[in-house]
C-alpha positions as CSV (number, residue, x, y, z in Angstrom):
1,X,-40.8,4.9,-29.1
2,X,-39.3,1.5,-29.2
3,X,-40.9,-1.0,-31.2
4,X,-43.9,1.2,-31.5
5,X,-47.2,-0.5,-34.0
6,X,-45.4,-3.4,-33.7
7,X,-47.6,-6.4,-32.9
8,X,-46.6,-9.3,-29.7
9,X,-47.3,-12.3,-28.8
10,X,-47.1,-13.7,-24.9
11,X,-43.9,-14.5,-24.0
12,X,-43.1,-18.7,-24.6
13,X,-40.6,-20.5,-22.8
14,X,-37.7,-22.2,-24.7
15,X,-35.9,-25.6,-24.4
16,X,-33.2,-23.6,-22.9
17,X,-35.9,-22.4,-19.9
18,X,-36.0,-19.1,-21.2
19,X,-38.1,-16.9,-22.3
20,X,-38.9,-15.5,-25.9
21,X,-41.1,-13.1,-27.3
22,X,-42.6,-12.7,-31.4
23,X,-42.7,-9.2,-32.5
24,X,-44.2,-8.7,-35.7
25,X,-43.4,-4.8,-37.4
26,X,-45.4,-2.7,-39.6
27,X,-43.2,-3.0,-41.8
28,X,-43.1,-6.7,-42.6
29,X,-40.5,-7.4,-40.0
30,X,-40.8,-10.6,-37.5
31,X,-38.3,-11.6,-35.2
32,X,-38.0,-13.5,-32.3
33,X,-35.7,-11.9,-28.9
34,X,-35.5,-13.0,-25.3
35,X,-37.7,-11.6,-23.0
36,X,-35.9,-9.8,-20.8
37,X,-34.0,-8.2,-23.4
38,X,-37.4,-6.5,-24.8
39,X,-38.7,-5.7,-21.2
40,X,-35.5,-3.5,-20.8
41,X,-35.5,-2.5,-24.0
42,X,-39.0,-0.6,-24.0
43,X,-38.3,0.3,-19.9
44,X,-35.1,2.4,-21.6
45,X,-37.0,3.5,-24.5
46,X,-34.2,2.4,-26.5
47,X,-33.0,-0.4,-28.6
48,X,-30.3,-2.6,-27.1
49,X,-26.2,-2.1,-28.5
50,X,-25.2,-4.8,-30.4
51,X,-22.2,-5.4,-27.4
52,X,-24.8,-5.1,-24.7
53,X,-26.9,-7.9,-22.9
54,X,-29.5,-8.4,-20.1
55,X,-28.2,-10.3,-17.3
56,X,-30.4,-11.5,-14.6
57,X,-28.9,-10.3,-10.8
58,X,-30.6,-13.4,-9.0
59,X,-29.6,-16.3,-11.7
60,X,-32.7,-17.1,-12.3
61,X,-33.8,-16.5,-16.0
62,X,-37.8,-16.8,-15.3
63,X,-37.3,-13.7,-13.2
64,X,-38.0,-11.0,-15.2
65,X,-38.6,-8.1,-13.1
66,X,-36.9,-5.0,-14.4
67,X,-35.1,-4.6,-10.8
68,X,-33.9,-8.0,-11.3
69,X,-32.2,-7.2,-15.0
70,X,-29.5,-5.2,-15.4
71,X,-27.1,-4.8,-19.1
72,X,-23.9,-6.0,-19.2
73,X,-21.1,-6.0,-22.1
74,X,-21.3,-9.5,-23.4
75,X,-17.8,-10.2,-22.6
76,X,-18.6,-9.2,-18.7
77,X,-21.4,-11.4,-19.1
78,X,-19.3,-14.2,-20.8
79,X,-16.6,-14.1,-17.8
80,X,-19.3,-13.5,-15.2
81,X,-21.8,-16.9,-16.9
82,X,-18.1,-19.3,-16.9
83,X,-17.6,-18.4,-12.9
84,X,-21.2,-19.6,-11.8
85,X,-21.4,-22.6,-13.5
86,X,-20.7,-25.1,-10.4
87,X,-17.9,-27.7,-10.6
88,X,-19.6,-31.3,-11.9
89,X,-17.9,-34.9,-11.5
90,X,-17.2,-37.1,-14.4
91,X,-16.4,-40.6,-15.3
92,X,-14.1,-41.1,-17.8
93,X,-15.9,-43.4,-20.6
94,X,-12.3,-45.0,-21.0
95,X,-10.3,-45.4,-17.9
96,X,-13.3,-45.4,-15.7
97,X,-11.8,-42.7,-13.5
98,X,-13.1,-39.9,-11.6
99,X,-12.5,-36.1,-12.5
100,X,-13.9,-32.8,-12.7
101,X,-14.5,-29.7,-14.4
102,X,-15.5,-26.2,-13.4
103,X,-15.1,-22.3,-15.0
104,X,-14.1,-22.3,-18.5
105,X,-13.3,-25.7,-19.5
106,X,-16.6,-27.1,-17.9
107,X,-18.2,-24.1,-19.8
108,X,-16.2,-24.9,-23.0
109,X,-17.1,-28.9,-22.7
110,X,-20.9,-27.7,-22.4
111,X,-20.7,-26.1,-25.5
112,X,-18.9,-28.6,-26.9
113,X,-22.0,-30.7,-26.1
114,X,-24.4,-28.5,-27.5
115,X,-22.7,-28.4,-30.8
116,X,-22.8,-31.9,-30.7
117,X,-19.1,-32.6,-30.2
């Protein structure tokens, strides 16, 4: 059985409004995975590919009902995260004009962002 005499704590939302779960092993092991990942993971009795993902059908990653999640290859999810993020205005720091991003390069300049770039 998946992660069977492992210990967990409750799930604990992340500055990324997500939610994590500890999982502490018999044998020594502690790791930290998302929450919805582990739901699926012991609904399937089975642990999770390392090319597969959850995905949450409504958007909403507090939703966490196992009707709700479905797996995905990560570069389905990828393609699929880049098209629903919405198209956001912009002022240019330098020229003081107007412009906007959407799909990949507003998803790129996000993680550009996050990286500290």
């Amino acid at each position: 059985m998946v992660y069977d005499g492992c210990k967990f704590s409750n799930p604990y939302l992340g500055k990324d409004n997500r939610l994590r779960i500890y999982i502490n092993c018999p044998d020594e092991q502690k790791k930290v995975i998302s929450y919805p990942k582990f739901l699926m993971e012991r609904y399937l009795d089975r642990y999770l590919a390392d090319n597969e993902t959850i995905d949450h059908i409504d958007c909403n990653p507090l939703n966490n009902d196992i009707k709700n999640l479905r797996i995905l290859n990560r570069s389905d999810h990828a393609k699929l995260d880049v098209k629903r993020v919405k198209s956001q205005s912009f002022i240019c720091p330098v020229c003081q004009k107007e412009f906007t991003l959407s799909g990949k390069k507003l998803h790129n300049c996000i993680q550009n962002r996050k990286k500290g770039k």
